[in-house]
Biopython code that builds the backbone (N, CA, C, O; Angstrom):
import numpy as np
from Bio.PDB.StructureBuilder import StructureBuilder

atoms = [
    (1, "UNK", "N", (-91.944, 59.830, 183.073)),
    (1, "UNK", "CA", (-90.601, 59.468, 182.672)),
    (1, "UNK", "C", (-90.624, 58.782, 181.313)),
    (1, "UNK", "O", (-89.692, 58.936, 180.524)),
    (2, "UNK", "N", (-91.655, 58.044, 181.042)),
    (2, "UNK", "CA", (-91.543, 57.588, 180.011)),
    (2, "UNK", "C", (-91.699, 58.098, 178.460)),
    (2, "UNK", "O", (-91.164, 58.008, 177.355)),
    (3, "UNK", "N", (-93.049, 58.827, 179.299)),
    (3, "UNK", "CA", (-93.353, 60.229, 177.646)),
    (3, "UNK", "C", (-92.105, 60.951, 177.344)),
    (3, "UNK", "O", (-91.931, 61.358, 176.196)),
    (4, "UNK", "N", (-91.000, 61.201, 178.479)),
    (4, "UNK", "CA", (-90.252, 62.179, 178.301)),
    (4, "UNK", "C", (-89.336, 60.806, 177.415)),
    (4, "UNK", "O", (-89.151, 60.913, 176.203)),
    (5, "UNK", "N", (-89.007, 60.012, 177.915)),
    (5, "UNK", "CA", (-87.742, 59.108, 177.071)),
    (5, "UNK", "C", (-88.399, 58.950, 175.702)),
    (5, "UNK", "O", (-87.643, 59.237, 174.774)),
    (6, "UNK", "N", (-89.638, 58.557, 175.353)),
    (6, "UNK", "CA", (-90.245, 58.866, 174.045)),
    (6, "UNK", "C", (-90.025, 59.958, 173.295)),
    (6, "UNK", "O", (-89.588, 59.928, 172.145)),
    (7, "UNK", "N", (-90.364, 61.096, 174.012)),
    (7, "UNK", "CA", (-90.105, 62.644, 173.036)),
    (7, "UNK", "C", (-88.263, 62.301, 172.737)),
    (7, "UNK", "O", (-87.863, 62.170, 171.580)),
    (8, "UNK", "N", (-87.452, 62.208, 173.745)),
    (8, "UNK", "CA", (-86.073, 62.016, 173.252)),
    (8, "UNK", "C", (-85.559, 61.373, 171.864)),
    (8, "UNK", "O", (-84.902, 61.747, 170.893)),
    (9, "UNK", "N", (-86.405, 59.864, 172.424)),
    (9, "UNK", "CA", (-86.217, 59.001, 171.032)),
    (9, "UNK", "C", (-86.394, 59.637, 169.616)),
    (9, "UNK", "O", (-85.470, 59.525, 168.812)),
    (10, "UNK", "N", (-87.623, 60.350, 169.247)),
    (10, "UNK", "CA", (-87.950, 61.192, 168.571)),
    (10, "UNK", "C", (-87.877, 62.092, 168.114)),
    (10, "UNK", "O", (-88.318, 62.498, 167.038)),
    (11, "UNK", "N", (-87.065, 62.732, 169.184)),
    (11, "UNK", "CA", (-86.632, 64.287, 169.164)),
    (11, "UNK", "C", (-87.305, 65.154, 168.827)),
    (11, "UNK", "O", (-87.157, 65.757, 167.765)),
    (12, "UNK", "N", (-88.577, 65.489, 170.060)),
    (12, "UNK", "CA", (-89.951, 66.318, 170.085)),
    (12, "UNK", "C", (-89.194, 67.094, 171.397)),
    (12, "UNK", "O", (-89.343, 66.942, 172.609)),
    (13, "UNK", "N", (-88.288, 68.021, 170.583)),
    (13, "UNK", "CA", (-87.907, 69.042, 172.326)),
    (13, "UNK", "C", (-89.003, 69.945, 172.266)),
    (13, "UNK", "O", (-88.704, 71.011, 172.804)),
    (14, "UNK", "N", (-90.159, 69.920, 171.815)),
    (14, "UNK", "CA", (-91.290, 71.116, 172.535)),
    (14, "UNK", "C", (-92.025, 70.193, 173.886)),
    (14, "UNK", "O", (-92.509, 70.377, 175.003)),
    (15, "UNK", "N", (-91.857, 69.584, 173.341)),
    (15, "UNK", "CA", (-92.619, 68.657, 174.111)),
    (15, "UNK", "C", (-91.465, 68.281, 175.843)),
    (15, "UNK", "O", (-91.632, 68.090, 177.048)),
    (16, "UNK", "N", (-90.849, 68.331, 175.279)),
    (16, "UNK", "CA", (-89.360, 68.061, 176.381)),
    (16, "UNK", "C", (-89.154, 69.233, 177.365)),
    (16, "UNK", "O", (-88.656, 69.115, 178.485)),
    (17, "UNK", "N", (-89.690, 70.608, 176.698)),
    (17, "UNK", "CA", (-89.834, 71.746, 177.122)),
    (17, "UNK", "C", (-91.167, 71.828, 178.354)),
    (17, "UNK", "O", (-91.002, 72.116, 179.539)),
    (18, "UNK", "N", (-92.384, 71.514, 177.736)),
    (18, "UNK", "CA", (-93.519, 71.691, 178.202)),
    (18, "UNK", "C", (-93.762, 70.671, 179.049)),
    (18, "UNK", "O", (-94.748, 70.602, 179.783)),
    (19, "UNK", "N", (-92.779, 69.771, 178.960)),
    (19, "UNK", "CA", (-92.816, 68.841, 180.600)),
    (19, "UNK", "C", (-91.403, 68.846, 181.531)),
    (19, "UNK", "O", (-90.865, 67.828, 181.964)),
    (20, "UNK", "N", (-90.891, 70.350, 181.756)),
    (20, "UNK", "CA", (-89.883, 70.789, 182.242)),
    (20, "UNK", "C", (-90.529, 71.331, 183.192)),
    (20, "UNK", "O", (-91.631, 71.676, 182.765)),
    (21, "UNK", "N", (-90.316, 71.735, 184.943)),
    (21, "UNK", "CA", (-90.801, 72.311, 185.886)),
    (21, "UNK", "C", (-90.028, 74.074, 185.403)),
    (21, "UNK", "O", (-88.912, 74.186, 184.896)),
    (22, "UNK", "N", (-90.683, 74.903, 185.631)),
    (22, "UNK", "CA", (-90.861, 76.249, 185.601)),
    (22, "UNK", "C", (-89.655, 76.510, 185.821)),
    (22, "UNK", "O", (-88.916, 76.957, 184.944)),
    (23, "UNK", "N", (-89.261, 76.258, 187.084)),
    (23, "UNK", "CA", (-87.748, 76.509, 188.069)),
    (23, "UNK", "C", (-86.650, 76.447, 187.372)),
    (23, "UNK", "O", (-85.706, 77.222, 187.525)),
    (24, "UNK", "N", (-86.699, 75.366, 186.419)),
    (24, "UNK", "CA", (-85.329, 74.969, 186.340)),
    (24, "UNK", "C", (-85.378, 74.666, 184.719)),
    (24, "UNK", "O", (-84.459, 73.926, 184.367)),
    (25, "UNK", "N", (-86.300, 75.105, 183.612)),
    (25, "UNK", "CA", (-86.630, 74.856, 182.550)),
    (25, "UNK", "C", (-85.312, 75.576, 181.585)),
    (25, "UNK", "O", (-85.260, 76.799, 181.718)),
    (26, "UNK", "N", (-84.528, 75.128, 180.884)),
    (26, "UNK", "CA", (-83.533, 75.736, 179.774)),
    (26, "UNK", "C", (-84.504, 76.619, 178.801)),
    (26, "UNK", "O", (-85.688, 76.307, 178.672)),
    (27, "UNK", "N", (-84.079, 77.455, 178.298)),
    (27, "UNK", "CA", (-84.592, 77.654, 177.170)),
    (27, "UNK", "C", (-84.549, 77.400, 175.964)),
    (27, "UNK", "O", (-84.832, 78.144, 175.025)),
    (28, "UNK", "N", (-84.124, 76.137, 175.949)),
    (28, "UNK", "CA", (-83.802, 75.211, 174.826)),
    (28, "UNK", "C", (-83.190, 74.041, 174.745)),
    (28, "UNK", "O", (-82.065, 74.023, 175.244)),
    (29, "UNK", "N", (-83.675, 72.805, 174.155)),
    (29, "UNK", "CA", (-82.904, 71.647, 174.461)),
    (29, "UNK", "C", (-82.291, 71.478, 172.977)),
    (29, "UNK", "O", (-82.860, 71.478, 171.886)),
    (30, "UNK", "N", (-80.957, 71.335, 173.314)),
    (30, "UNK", "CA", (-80.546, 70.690, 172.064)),
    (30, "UNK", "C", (-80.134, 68.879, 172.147)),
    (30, "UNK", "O", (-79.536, 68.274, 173.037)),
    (31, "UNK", "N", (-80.792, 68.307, 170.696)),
    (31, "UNK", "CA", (-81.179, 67.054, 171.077)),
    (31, "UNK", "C", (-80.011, 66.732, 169.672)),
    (31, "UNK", "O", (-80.009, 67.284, 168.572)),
    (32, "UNK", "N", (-79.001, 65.560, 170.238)),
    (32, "UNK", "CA", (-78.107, 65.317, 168.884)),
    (32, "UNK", "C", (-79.194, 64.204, 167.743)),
    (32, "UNK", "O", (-79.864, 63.200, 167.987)),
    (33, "UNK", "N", (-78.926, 65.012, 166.431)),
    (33, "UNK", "CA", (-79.759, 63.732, 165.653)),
    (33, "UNK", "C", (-79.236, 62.333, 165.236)),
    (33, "UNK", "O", (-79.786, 61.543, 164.469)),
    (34, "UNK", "N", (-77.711, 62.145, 166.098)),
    (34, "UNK", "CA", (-77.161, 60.921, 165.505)),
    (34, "UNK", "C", (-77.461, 60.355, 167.011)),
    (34, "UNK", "O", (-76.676, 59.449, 167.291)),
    (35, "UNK", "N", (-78.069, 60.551, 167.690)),
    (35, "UNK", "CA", (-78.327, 59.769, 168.936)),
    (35, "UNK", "C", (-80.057, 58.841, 168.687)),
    (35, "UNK", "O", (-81.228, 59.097, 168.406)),
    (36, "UNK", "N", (-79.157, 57.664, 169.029)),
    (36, "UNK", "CA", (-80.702, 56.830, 168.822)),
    (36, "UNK", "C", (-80.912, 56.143, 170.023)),
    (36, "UNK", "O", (-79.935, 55.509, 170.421)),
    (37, "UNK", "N", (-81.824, 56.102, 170.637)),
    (37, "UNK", "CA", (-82.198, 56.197, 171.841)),
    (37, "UNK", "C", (-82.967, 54.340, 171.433)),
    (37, "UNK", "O", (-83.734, 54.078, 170.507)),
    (38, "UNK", "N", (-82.344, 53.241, 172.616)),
    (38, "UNK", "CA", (-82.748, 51.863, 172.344)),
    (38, "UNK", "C", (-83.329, 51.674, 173.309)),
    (38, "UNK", "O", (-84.070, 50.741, 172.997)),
    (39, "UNK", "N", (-83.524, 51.921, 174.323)),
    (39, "UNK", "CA", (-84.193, 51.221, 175.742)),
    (39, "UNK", "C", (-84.087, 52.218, 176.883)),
    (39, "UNK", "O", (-83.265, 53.122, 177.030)),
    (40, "UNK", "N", (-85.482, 51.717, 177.944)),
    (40, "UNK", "CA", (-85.339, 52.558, 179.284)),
    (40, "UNK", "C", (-85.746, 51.391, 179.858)),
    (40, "UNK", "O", (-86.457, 50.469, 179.456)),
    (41, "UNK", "N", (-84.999, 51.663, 181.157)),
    (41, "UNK", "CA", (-85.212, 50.518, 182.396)),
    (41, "UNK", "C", (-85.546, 51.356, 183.699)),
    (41, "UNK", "O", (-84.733, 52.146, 184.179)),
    (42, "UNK", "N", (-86.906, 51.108, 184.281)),
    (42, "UNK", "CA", (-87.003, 52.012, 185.372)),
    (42, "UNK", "C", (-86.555, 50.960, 186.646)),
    (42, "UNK", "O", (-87.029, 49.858, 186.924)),
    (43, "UNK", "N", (-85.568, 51.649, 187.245)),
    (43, "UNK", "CA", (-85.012, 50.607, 188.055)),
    (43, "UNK", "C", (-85.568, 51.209, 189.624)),
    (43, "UNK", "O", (-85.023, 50.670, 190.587)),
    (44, "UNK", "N", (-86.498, 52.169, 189.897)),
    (44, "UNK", "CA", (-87.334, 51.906, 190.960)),
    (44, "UNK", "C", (-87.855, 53.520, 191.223)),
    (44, "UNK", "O", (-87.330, 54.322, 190.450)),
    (45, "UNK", "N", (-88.881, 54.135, 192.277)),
    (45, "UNK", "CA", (-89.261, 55.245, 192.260)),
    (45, "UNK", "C", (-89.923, 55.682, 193.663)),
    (45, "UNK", "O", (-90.579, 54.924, 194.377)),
    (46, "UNK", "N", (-89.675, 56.865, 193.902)),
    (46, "UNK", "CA", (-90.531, 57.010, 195.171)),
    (46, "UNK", "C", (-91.799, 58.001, 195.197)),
    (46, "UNK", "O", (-91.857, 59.025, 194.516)),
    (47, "UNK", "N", (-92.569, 57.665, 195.868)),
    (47, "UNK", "CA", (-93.767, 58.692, 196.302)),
    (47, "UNK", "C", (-94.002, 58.669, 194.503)),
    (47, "UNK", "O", (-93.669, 57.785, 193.714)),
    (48, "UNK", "N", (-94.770, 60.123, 194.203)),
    (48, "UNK", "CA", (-95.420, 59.922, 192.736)),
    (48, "UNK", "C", (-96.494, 59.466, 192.289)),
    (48, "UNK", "O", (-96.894, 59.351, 191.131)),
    (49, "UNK", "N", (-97.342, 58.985, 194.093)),
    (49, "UNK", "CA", (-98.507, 58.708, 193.638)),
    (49, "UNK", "C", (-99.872, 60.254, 193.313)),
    (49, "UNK", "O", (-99.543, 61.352, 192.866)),
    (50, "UNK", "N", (-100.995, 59.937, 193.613)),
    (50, "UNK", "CA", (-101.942, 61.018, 193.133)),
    (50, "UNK", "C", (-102.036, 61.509, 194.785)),
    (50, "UNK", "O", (-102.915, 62.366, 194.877)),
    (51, "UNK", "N", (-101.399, 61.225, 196.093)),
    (51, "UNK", "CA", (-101.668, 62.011, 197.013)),
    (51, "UNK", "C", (-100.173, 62.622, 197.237)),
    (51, "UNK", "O", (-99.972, 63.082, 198.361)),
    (52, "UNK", "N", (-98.993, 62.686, 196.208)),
    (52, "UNK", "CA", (-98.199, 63.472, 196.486)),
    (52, "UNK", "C", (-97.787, 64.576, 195.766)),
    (52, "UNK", "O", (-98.561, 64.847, 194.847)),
    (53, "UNK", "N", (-96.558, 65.513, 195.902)),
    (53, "UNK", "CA", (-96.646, 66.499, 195.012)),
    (53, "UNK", "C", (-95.263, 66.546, 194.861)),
    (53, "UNK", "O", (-94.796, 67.673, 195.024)),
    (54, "UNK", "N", (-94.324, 65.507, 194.551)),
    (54, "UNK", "CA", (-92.824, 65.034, 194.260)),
    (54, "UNK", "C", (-92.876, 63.602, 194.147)),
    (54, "UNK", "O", (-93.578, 62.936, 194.908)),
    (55, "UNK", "N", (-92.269, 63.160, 193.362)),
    (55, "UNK", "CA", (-91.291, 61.794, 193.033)),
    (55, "UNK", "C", (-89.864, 61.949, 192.608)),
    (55, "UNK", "O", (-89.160, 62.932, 192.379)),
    (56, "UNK", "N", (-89.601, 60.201, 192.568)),
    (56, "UNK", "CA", (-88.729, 60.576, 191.714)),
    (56, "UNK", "C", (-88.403, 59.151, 191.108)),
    (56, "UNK", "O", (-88.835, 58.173, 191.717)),
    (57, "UNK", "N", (-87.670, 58.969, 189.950)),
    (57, "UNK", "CA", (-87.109, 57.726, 188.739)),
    (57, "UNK", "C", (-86.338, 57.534, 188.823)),
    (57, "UNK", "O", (-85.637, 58.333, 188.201)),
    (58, "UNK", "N", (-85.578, 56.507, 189.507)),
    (58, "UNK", "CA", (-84.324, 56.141, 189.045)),
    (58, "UNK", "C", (-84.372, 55.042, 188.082)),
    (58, "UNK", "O", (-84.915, 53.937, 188.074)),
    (59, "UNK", "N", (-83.338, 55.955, 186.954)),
    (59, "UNK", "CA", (-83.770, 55.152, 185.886)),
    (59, "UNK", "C", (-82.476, 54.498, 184.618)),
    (59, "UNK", "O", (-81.446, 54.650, 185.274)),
    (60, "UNK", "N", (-82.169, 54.082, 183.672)),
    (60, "UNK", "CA", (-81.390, 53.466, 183.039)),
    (60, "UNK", "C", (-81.940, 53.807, 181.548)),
    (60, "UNK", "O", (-82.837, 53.088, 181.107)),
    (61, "UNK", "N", (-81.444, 54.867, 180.759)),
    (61, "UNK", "CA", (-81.525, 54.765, 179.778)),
    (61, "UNK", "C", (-80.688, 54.232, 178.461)),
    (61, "UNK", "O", (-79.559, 54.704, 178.599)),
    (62, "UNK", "N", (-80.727, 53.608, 177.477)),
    (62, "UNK", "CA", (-79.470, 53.091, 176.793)),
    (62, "UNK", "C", (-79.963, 53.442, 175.404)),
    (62, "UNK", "O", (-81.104, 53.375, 174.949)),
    (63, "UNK", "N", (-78.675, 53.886, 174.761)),
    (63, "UNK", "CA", (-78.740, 54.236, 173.278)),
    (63, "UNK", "C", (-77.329, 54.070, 172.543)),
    (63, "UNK", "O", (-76.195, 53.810, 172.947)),
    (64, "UNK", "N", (-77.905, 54.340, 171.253)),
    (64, "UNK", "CA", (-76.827, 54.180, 170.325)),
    (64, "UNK", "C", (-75.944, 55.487, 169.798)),
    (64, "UNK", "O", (-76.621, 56.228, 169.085)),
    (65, "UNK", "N", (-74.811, 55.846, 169.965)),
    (65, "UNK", "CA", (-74.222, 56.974, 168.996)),
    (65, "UNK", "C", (-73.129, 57.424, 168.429)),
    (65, "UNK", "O", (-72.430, 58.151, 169.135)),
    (66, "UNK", "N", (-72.752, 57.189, 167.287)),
    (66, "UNK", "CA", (-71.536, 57.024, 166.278)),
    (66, "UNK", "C", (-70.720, 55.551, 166.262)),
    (66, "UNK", "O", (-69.512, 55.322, 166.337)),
    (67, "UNK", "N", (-71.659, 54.815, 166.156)),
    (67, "UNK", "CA", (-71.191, 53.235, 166.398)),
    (67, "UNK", "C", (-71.040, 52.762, 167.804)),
    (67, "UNK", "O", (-70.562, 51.635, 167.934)),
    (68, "UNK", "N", (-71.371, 53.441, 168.910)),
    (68, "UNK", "CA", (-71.375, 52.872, 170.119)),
    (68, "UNK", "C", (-72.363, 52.645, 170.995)),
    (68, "UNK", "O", (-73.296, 53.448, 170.955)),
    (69, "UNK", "N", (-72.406, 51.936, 171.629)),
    (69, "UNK", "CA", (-73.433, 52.091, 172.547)),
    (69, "UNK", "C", (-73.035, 52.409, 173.760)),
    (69, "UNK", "O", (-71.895, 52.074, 174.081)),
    (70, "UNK", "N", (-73.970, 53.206, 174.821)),
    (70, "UNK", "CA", (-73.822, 53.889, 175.766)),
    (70, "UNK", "C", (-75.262, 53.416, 177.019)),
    (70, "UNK", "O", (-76.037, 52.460, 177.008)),
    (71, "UNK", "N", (-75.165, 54.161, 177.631)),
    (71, "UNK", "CA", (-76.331, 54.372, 178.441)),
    (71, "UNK", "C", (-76.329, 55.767, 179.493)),
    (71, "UNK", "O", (-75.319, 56.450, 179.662)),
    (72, "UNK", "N", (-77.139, 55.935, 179.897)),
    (72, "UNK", "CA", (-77.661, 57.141, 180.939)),
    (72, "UNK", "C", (-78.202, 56.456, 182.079)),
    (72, "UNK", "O", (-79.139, 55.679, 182.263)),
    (73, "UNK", "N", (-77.219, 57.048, 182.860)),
    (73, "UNK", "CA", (-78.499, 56.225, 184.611)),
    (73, "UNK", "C", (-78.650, 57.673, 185.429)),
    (73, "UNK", "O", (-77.720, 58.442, 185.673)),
    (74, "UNK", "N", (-79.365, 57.766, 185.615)),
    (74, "UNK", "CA", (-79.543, 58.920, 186.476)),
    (74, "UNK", "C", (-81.098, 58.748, 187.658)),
    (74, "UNK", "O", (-81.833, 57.762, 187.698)),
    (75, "UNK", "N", (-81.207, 59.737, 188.315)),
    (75, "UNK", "CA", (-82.219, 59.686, 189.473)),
    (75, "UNK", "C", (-83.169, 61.071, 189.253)),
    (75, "UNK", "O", (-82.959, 62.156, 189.797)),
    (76, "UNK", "N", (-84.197, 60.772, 188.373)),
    (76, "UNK", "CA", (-84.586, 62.153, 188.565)),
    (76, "UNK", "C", (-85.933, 62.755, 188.712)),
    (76, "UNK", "O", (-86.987, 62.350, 188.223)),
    (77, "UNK", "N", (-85.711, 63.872, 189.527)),
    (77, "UNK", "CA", (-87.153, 64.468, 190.046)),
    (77, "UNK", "C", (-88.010, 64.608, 189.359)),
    (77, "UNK", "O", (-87.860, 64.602, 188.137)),
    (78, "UNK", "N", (-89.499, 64.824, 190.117)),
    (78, "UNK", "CA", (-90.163, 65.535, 188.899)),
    (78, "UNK", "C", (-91.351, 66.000, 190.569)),
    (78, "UNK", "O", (-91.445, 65.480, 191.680)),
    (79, "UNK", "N", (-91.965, 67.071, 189.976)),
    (79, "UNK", "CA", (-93.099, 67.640, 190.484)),
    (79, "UNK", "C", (-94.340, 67.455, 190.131)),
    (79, "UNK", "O", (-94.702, 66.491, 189.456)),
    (80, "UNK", "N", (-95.284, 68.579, 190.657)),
    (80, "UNK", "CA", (-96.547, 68.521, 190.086)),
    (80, "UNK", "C", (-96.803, 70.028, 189.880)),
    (80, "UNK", "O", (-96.858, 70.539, 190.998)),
    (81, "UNK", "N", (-96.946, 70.763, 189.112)),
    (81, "UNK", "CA", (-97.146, 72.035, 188.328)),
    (81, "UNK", "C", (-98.293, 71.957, 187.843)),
    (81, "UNK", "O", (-98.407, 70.937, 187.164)),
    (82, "UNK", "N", (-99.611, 72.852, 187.899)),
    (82, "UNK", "CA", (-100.912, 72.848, 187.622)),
    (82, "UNK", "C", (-101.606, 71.266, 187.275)),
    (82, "UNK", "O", (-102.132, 70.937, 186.212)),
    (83, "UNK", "N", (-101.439, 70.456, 188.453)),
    (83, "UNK", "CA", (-101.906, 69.251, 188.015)),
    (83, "UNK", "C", (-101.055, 68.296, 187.477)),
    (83, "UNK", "O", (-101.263, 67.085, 187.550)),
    (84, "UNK", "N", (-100.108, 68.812, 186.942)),
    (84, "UNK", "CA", (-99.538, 67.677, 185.729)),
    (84, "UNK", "C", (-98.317, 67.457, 186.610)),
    (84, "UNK", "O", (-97.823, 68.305, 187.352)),
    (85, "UNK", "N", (-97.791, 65.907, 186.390)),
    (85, "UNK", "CA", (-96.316, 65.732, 186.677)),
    (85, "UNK", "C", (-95.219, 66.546, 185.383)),
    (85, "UNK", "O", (-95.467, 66.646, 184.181)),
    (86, "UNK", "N", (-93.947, 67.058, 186.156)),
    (86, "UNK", "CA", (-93.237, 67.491, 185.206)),
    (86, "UNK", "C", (-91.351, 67.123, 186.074)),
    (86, "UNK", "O", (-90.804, 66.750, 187.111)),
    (87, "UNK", "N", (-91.080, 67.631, 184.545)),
    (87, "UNK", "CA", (-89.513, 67.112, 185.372)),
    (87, "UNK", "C", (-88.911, 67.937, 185.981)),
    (87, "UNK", "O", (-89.133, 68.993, 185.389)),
    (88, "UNK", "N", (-88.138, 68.160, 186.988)),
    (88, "UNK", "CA", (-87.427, 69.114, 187.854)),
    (88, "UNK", "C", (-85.429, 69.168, 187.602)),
    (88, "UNK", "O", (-84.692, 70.043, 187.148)),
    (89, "UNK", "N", (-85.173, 67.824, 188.140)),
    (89, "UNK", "CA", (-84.002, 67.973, 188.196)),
    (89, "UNK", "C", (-83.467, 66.000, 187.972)),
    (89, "UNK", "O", (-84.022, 64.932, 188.230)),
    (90, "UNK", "N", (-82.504, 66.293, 187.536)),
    (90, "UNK", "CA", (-81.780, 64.617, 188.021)),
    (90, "UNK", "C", (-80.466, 65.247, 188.851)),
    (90, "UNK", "O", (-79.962, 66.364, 188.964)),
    (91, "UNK", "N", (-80.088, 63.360, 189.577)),
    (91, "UNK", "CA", (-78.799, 63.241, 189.730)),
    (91, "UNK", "C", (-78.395, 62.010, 188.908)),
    (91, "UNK", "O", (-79.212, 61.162, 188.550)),
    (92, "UNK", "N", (-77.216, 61.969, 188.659)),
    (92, "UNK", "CA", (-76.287, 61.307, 187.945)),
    (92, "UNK", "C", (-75.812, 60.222, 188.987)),
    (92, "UNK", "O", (-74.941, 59.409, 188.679)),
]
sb = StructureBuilder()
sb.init_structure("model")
sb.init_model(0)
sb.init_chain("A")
sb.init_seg("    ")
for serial, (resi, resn, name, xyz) in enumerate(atoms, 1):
    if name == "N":
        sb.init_residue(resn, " ", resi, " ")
    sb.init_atom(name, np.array(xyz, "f"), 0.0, 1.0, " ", f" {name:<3s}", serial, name[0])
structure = sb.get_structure()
């Protein structure tokens, strides 16, 4: 969750791509460049350890965009795809 809120900040959508689960992957993220991404708060998570093969983040993201500030809270999945955790789905 966190590499992924990093690539955002940055706006590395290959990278945003290649930690997308197979299933449900866009074929393209479009990332706004006036969005500045200030903080993540992981406000708690389940399973996700190394003997499972699902979690999930509920999480609090907050940013800046066109003079305002905002935030993102959402709950979201992620799997395990050849080894690696990746993201699946959120809820809002």
């Amino acid at each position: 969750m966190r590499s992924r809120y990093s690539a955002f900040a940055v706006g590395d959508a290959p990278y945003l791509l290649r930690t997308w689960a197979a299933a449900s992957r866009p074929p393209g993220v479009d990332l706004d460049p006036g969005m500045r991404w200030t903080g993540l708060d992981i406000l708690g998570t389940t399973a996700g350890s190394a003997f499972h093969t699902e979690g999930t983040v509920d999480f609090r993201a907050r940013y800046r965009l066109r003079g305002q500030d905002g935030e993102q809270r959402a709950n979201s999945r992620f799997v395990r795809e050849g080894g690696l955790w990746v993201y699946l789905d959120a809820r809002a």
